[in-house]
DRENKE-544370 format. One record per residue: residue number from 0; residue in one letter; x negated, y, z negated of N, C-alpha, C, CB in turn. Coordinates in steps of 0.05 Angstrom, whole numbers. Glycine has a CB too. Layout:
DRENKE-544370
+-------+-------+--------+--------+--------+--------+--------+--------+--------+--------+--------+--------+--------+--------+
! lovex ! kolro !   n_c1 !   n_c2 !   n_c3 !  ca_c1 !  ca_c2 !  ca_c3 !   c_c1 !   c_c2 !   c_c3 !  cb_c1 !  cb_c2 !  cb_c3 !
+-------+-------+--------+--------+--------+--------+--------+--------+--------+--------+--------+--------+--------+--------+
!   NUM !     a !      X !      Y !      Z !      X !      Y !      Z !      X !      Y !      Z !      X !      Y !      Z !
...
+-------+-------+--------+--------+--------+--------+--------+--------+--------+--------+--------+--------+--------+--------+
This chain:
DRENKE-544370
+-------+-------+--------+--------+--------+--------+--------+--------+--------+--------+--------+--------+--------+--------+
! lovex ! kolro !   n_c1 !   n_c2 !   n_c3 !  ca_c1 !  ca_c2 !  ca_c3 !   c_c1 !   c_c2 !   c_c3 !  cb_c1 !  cb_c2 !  cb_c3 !
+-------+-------+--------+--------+--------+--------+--------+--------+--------+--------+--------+--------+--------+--------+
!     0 !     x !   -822 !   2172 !  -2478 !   -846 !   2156 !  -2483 !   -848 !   2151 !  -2512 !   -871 !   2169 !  -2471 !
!     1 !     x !   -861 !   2132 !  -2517 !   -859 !   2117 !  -2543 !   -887 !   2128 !  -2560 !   -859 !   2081 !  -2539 !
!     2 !     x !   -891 !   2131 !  -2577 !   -907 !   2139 !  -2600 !   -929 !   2127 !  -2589 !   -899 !   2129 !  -2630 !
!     3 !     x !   -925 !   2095 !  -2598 !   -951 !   2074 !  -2586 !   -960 !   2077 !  -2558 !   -943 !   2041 !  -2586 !
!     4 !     x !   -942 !   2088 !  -2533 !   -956 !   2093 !  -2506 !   -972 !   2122 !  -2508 !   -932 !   2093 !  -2479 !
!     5 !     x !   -963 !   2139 !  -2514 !   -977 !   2169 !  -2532 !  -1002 !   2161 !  -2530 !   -969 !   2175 !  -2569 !
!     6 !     x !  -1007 !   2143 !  -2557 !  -1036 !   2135 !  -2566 !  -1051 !   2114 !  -2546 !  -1033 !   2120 !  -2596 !
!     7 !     x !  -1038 !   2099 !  -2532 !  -1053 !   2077 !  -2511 !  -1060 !   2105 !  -2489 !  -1027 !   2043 !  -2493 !
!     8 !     x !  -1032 !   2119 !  -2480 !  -1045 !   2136 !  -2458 !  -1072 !   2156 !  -2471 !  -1018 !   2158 !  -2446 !
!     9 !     x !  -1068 !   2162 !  -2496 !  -1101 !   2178 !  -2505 !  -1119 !   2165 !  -2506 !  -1107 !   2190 !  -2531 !
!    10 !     x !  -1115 !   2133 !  -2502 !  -1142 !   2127 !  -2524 !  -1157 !   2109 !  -2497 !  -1134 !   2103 !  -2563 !
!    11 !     x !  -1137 !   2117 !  -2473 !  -1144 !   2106 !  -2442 !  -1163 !   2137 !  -2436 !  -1107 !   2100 !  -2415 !
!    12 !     x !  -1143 !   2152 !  -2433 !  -1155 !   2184 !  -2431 !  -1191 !   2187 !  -2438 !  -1136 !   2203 !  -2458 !
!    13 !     x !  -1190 !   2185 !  -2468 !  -1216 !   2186 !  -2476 !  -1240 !   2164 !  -2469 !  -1214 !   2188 !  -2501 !
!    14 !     x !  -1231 !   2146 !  -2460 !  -1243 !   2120 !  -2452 !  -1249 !   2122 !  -2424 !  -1224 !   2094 !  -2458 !
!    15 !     x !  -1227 !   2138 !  -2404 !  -1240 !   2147 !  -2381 !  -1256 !   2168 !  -2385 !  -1224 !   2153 !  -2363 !
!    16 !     x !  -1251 !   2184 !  -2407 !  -1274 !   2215 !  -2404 !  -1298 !   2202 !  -2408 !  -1271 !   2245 !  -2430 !
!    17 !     x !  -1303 !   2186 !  -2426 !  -1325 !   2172 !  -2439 !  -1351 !   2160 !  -2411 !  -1307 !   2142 !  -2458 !
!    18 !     x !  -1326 !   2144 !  -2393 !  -1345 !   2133 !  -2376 !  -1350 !   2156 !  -2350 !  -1332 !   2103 !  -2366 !
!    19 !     x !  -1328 !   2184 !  -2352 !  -1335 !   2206 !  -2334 !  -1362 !   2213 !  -2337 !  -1319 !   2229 !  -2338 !
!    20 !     x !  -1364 !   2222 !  -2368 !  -1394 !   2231 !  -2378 !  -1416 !   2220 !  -2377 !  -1397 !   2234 !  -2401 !
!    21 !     x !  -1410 !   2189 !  -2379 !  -1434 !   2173 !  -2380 !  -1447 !   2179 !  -2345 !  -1426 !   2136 !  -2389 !
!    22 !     x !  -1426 !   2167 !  -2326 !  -1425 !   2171 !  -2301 !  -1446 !   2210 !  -2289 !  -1386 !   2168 !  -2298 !
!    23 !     x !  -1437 !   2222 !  -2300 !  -1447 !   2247 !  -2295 !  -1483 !   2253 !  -2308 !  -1424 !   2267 !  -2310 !
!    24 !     x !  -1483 !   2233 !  -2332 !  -1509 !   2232 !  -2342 !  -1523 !   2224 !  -2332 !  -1513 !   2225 !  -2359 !
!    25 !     x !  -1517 !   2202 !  -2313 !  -1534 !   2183 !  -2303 !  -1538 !   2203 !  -2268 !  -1516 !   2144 !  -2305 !
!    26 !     x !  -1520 !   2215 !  -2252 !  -1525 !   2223 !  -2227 !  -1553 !   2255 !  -2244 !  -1484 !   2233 !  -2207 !
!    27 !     x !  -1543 !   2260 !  -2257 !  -1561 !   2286 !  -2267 !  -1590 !   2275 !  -2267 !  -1552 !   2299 !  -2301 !
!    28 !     x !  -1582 !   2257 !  -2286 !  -1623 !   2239 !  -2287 !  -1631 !   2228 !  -2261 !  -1629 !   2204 !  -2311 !
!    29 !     x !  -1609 !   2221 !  -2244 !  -1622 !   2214 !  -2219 !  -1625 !   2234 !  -2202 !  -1610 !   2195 !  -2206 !
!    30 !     x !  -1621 !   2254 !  -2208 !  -1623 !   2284 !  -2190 !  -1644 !   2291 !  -2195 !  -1605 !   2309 !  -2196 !
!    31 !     x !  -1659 !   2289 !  -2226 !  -1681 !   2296 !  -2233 !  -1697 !   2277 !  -2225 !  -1684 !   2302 !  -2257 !
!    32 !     x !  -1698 !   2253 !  -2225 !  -1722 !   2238 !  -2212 !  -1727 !   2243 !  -2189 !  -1721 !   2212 !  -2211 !
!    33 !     x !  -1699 !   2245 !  -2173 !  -1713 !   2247 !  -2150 !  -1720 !   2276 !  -2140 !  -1698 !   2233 !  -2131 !
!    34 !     x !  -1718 !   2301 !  -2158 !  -1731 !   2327 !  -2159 !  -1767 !   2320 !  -2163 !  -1716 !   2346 !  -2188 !
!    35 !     x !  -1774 !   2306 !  -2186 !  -1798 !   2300 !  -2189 !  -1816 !   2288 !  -2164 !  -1796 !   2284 !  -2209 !
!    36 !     x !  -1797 !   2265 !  -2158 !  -1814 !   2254 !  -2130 !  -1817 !   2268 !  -2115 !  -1807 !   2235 !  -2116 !
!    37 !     x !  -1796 !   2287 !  -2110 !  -1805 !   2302 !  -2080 !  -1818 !   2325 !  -2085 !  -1780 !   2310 !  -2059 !
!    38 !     x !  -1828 !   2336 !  -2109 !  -1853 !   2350 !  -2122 !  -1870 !   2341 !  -2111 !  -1858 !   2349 !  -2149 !
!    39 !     x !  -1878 !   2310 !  -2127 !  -1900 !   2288 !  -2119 !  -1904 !   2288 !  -2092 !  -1892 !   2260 !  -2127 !
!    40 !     x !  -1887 !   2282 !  -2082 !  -1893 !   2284 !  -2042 !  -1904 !   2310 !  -2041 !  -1860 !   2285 !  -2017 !
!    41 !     x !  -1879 !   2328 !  -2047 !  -1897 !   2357 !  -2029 !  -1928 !   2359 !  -2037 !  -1882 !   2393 !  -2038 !
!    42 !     x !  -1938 !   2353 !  -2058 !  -1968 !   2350 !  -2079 !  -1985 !   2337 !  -2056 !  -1966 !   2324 !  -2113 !
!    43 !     x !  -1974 !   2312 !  -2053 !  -1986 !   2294 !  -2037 !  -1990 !   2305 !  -2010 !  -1972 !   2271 !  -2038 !
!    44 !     x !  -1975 !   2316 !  -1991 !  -1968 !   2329 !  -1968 !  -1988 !   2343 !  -1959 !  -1948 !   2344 !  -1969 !
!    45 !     x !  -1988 !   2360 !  -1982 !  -2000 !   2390 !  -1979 !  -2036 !   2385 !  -1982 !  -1985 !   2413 !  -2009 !
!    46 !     x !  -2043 !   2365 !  -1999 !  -2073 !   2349 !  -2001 !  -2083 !   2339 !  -1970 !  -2068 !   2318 !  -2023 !
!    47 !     x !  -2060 !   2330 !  -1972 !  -2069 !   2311 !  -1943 !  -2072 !   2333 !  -1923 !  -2044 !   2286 !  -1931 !
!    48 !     x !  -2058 !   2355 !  -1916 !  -2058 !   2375 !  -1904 !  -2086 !   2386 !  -1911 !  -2034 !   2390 !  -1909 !
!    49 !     x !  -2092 !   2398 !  -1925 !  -2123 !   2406 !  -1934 !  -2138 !   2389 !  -1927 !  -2130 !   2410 !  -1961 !
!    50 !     x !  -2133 !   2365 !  -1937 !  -2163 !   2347 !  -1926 !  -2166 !   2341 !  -1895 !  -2165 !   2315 !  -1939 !
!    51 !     x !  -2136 !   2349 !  -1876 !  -2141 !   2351 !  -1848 !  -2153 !   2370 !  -1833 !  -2121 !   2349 !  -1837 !
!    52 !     x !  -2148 !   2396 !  -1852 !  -2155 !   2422 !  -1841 !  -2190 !   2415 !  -1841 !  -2142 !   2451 !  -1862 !
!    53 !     x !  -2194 !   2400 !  -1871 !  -2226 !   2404 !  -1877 !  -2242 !   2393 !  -1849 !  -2236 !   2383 !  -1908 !
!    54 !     x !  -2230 !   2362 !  -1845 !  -2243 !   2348 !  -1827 !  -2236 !   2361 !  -1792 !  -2233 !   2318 !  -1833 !
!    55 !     x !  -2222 !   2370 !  -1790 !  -2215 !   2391 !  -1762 !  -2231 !   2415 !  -1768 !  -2180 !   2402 !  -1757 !
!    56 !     x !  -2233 !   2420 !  -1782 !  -2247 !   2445 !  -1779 !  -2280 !   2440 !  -1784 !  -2234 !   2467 !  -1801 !
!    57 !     x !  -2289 !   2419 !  -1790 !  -2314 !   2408 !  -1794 !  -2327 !   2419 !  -1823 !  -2331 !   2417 !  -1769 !
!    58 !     x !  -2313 !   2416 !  -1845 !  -2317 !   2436 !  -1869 !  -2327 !   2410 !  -1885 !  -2286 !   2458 !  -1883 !
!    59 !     x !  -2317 !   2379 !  -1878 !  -2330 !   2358 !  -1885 !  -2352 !   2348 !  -1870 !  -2314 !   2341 !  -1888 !
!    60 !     x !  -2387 !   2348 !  -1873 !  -2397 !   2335 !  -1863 !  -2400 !   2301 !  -1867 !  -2411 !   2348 !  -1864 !
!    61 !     x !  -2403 !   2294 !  -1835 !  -2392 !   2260 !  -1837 !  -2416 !   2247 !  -1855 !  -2390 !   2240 !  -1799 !
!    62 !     x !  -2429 !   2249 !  -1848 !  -2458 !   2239 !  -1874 !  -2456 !   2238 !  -1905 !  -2483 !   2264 !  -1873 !
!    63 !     x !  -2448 !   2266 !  -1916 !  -2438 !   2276 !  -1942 !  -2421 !   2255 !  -1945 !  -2424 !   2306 !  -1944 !
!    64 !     x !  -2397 !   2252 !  -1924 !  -2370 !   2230 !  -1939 !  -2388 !   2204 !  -1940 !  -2334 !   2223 !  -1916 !
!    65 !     x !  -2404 !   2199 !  -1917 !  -2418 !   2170 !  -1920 !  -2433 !   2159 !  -1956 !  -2448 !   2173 !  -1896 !
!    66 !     x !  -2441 !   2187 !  -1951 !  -2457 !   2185 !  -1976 !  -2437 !   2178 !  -2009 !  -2474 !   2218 !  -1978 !
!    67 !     x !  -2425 !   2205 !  -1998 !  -2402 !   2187 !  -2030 !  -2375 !   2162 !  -2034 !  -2384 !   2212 !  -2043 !
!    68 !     x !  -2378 !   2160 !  -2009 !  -2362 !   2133 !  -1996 !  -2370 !   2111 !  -2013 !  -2371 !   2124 !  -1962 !
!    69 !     x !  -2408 !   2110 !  -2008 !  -2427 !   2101 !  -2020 !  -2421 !   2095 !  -2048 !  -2447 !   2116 !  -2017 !
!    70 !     x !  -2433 !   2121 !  -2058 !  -2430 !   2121 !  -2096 !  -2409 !   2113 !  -2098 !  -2431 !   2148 !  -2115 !
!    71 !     x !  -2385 !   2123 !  -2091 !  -2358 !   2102 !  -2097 !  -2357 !   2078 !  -2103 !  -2343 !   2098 !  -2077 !
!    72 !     x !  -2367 !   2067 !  -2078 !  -2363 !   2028 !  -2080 !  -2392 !   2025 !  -2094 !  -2360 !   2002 !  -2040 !
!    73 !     x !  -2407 !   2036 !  -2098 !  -2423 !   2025 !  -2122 !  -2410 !   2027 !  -2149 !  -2448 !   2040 !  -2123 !
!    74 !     x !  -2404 !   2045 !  -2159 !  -2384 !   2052 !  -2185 !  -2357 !   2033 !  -2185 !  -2372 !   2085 !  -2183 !
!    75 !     x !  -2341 !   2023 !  -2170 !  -2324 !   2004 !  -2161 !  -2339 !   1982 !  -2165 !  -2314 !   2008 !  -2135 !
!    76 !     x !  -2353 !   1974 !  -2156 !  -2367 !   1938 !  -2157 !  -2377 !   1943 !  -2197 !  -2411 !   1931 !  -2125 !
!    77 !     x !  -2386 !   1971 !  -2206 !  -2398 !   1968 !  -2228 !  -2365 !   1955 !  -2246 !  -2414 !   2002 !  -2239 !
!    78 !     x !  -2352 !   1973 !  -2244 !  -2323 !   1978 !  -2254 !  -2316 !   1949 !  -2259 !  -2301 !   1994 !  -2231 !
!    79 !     x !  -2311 !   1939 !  -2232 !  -2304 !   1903 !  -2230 !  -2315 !   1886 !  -2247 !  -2313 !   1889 !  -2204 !
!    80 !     x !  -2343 !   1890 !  -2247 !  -2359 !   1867 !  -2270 !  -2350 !   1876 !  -2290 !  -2393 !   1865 !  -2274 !
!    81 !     x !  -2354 !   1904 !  -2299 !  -2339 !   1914 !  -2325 !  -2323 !   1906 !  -2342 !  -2328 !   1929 !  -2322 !
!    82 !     x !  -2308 !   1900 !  -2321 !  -2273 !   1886 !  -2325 !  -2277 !   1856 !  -2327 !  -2249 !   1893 !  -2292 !
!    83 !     x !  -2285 !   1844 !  -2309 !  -2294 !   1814 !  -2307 !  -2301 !   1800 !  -2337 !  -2322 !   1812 !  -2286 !
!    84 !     x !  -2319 !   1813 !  -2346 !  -2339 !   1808 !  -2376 !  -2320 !   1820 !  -2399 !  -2374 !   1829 !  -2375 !
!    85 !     x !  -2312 !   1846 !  -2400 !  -2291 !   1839 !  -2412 !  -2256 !   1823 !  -2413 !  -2293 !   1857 !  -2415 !
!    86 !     x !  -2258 !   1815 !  -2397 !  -2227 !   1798 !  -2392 !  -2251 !   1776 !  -2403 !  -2204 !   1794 !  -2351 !
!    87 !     x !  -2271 !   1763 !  -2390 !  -2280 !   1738 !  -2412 !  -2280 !   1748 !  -2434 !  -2307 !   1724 !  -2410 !
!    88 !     x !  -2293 !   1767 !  -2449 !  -2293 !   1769 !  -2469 !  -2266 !   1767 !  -2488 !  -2306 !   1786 !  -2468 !
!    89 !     x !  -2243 !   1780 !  -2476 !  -2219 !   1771 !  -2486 !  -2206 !   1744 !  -2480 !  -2204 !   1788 !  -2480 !
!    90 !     x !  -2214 !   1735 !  -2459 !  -2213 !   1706 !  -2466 !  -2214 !   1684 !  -2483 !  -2221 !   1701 !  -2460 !
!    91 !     x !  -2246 !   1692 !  -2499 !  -2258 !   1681 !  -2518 !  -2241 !   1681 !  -2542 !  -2281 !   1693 !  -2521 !
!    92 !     x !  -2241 !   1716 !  -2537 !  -2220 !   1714 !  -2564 !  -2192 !   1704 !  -2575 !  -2217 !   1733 !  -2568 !
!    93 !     x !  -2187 !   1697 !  -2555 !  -2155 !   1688 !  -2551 !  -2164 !   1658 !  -2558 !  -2138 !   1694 !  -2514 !
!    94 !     x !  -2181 !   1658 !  -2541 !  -2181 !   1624 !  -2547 !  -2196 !   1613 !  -2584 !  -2209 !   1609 !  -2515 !
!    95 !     x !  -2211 !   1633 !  -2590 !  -2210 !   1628 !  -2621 !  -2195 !   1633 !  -2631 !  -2223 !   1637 !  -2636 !
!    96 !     x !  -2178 !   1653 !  -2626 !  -2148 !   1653 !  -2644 !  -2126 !   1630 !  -2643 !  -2130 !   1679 !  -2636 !
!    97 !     x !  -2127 !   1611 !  -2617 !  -2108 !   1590 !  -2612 !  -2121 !   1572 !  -2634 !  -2106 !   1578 !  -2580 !
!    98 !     x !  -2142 !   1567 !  -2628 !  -2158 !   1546 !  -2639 !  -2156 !   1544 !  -2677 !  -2190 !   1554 !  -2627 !
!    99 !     x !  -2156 !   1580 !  -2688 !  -2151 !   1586 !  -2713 !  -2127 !   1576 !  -2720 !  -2152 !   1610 !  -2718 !
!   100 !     x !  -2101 !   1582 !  -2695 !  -2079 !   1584 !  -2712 !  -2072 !   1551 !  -2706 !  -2054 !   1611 !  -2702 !
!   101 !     x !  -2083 !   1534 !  -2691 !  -2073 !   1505 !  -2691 !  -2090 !   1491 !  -2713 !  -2077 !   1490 !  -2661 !
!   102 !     x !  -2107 !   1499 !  -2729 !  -2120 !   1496 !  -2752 !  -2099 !   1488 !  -2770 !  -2136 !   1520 !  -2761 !
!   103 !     x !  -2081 !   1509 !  -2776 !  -2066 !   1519 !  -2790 !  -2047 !   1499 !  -2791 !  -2060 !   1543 !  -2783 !
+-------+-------+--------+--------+--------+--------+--------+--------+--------+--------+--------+--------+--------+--------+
């Protein structure tokens, strides 16, 4: 074998190790995401499990949830206008800044 195939066969070599590693980096981070999610699930699982036991076992009264069902969508409708008045309000502003910079 020739000097120059030597160096093409190394510099193939390291060019496959290169994309081995990358390849291995990327299954590792996807091992860990999907470690996290199925944290997140079991989190989620295990909530939902409690809040079945609560309502089977009658530890939620139905009134109580009515009631903060309630305060909820009142705090929700507040939230919305909240948001509404400020998105105009940034509106406004956007639209004086167009208006500034076509001044210009």
């Amino acid at each position: 074998m020739s000097k120059r195939g030597v160096e093409q066969s190394a510099g193939s070599r390291a060019s496959g190790m290169g994309a081995l590693v990358a390849a291995v980096d990327l299954a590792i981070a996807e091992v860990r995401a999907a470690r996290e999610r199925a944290s997140e699930a079991e989190k989620r699982a295990e909530q939902s499990a409690a809040m079945l036991r609560q309502f089977v076992e009658g530890e939620e009264d139905p009134g109580t949830l009515s009631r903060r069902v309630q305060v909820l969508e009142a705090e929700n409708r507040d939230l919305r206008r909240r948001i509404e008045r400020a998105r105009a309000g940034i509106d406004r502003i956007a639209a004086s800044i167009r208006f500034l910079e076509n001044r210009q």
